[in-house]
C-alpha positions in Angstrom: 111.1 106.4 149.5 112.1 109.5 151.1 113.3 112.9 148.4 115.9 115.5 149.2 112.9 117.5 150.8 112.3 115.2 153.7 109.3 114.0 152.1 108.2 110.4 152.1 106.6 109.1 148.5 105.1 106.2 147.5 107.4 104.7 143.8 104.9 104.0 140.8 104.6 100.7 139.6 105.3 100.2 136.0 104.1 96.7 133.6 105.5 96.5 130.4 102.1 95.9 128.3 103.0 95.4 125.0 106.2 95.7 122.1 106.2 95.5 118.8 109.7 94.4 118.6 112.2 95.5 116.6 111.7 93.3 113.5 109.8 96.3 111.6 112.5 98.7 112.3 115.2 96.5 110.5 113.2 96.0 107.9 112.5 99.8 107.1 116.0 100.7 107.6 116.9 97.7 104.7 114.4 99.6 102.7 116.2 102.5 103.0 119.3 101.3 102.1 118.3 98.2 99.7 120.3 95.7 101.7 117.8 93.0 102.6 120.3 90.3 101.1 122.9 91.7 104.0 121.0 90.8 106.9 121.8 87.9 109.4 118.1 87.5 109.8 116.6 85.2 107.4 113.3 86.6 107.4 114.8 89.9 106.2 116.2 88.2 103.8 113.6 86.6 102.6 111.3 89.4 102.1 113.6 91.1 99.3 111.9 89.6 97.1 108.5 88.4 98.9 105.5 90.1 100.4 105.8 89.0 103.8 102.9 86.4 105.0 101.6 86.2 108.4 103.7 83.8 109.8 106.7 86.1 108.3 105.2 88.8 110.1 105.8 86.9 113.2 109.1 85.9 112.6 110.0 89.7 112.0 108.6 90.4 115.2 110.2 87.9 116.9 114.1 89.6 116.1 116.1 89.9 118.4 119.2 91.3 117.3 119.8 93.3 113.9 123.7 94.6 113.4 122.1 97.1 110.7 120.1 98.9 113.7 122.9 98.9 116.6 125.4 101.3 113.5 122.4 103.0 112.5 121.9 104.4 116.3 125.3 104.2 117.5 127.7 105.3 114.4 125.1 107.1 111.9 123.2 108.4 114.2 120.3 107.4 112.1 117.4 107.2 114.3 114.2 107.4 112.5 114.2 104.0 111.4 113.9 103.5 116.0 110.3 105.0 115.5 109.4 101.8 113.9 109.2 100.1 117.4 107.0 101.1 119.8 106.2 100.0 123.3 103.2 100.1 125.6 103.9 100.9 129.8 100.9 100.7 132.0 101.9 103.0 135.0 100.2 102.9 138.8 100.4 105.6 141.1 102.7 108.1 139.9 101.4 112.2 140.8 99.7 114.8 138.8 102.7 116.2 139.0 104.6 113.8 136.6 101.7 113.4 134.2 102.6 117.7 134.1 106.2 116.9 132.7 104.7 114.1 130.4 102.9 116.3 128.6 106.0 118.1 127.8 106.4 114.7 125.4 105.5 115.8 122.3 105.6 112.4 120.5 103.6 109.8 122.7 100.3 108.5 123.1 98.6 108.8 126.6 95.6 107.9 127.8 95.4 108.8 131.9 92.9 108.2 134.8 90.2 110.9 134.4 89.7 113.1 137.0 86.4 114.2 136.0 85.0 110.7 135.8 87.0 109.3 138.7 86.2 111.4 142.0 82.6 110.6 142.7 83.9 108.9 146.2 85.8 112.1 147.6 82.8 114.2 146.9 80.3 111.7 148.3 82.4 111.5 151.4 82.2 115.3 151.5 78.3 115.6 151.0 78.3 112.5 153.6 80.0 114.3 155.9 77.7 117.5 156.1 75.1 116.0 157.4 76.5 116.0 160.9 79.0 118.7 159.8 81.7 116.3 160.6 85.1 117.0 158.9 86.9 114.6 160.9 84.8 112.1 159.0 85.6 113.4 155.6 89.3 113.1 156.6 89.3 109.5 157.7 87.2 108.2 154.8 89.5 110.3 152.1 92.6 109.2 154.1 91.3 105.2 153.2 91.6 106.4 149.3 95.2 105.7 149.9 94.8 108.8 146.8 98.2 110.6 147.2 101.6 109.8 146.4 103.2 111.4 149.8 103.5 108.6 152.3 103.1 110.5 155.9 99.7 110.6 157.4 100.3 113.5 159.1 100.9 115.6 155.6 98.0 114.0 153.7 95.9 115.1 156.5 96.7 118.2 155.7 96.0 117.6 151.7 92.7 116.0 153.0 92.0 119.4 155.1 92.6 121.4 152.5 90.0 119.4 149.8 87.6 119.7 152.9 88.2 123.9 152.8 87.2 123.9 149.4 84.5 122.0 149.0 83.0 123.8 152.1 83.5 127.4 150.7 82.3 126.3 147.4 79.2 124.6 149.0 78.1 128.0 150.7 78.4 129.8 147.3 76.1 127.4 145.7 72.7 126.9 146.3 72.4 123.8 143.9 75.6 122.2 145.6 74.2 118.9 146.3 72.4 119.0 142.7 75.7 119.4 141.6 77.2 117.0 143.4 75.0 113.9 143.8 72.6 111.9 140.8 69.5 113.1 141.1 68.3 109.5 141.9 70.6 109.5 144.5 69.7 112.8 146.5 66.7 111.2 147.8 69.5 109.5 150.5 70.2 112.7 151.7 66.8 112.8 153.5 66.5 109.2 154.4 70.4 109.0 155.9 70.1 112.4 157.7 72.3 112.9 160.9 74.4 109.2 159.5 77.1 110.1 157.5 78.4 106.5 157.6 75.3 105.1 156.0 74.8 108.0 154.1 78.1 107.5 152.3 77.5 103.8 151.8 74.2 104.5 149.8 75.4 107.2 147.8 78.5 104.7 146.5 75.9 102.0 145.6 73.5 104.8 144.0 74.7 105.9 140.6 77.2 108.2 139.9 77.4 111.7 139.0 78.5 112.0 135.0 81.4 114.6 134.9 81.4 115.2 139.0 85.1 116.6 138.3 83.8 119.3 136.1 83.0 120.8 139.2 85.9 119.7 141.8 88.7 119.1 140.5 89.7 122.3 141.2 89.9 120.9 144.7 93.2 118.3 144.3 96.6 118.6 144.1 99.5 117.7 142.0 100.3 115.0 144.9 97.4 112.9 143.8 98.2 109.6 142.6 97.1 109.1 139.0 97.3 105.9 136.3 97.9 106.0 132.4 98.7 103.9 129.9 101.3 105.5 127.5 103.0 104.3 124.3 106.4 105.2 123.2 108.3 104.9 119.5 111.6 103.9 120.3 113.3 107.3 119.2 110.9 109.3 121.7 111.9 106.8 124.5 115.4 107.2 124.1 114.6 110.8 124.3 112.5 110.3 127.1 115.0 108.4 129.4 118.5 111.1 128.2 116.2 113.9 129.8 114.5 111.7 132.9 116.9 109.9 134.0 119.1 112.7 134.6 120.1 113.8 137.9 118.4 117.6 137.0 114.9 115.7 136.4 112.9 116.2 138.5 113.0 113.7 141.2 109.3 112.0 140.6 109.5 111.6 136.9 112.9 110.3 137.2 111.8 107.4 139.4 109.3 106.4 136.7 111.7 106.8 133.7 113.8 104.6 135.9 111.4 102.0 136.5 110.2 102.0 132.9 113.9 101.7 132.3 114.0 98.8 134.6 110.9 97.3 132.2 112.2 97.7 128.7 114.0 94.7 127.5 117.4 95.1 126.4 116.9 94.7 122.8 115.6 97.9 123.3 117.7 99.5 125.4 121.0 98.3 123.6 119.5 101.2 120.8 118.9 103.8 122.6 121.0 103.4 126.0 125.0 103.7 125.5 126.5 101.3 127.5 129.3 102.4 130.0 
């Protein structure tokens, strides 16, 4: 997908993981109000004067519709009884960049790919590559990563360059650079696979990996890199989410994903916090 910019991206991918459905939110908005006998859901009815049981509980869940809700959002404008729903989105391959405006969120759970866990295979390709000096090989093996968001080769070559500039200033400041960079049992290789930076790579990926390597390095990446999270939404903070990201003066990565998330969300959902037309 190409932006305004010229620029080719890659689209995240977005699975709906899980929804609590919007049983609950009836339910606490009948509470509110005292009007269980009003519902056209039985369940509700039913749990006027009953402690819900489990197999209630799943019937709640299982609502589709609720008239009480659809005024509440749409002619009260009463939407805290919304943040009784919530809803999970696993989401692959969006940027840095959009997990920046995500933040921004106030009220949502996150939980994203760690960068200081995660980049033990760019830095091993780096250390591999010093052994002949060989940044062309660094390039190649990072370019496999398939770890930005920007589609053209030409420009993540670039990115990849830049990482390689880095690293290689920051491994001529640093005396323990290879300490730093590699598990001790692992440095070892750097002896035995001297003048192979193919092999040498290979046995530093099957060695153990350095704890925390991105403590270090992550200094080194960009906002283009493609990162995953999990991230969980009440219903009120999604319709908020979606008003502001799915507006043409969003900017243009986040608004894909709230668009695709959009595309996710089952319309039970969306009939709440989406006005039609």
């Amino acid at each position: 997908m190409e932006n305004m910019y010229g620029i080719k991206y890659s689209k995240p991918e977005v699975v709906l993981m899980q929804d609590t459905g919007i049983g609950v939110a009836e339910a606490a908005a009948r509470t509110c109000y005292d009007s269980f006998e009003n519902s056209e859901n039985e369940v509700i009815r039913y749990i006027e004067n009953h402690m819900p049981d489990s197999s209630a509980c799943q019937k709640i869940n299982k609502i589709e519709e609720s008239s009480l809700l659809n005024d509440l959002a749409w002619t009260y404008f009463h939407h805290s009884i919304l943040e009784h729903a919530n809803l999970s989105f696993l989401i692959r391959g969006t940027s840095r960049g959009v997990l920046q405006e995500h933040a921004r969120h106030r009220i949502q759970a996150i939980s994203v790919r760690s960068t200081r866990y995660t980049m033990s295979s760019v830095i091993n390709a780096f250390v591999a590559s010093q052994t002949t000096e060989d940044r062309e090989f660094f390039i190649k093996k990072v370019l496999g990563f398939d770890m930005f968001v920007t589609c053209d080769e030409e420009y993540n070559k670039i990115e990849i360059d830049a990482m390689y500039e880095k690293l290689k200033y920051q491994s001529k400041m640093l005396e323990d650079f290879n300490s730093i960079a590699v598990a001790k049992s692992s440095l070892p290789f750097l002896e035995e696979f001297k003048g192979n930076p193919d092999a040498l790579f290979k046995a530093l990926e099957s060695g153990k990996k350095k704890r925390n390597v991105g403590d270090a390095f992550k200094h080194i990446i960009s906002d283009n890199v493609k990162v995953d999270m999990i991230v969980t939404f009440n219903l009120r903070s999604l319709k908020n989410y979606f008003t502001l990201r799915d507006s043409g003066a969003a900017y243009f990565q986040i608004r894909w994903l709230a668009q695709e998330m959009m595309r996710k969300t089952p319309s039970k959902y969306l009939d709440l916090i989406i006005k039609k037309g």
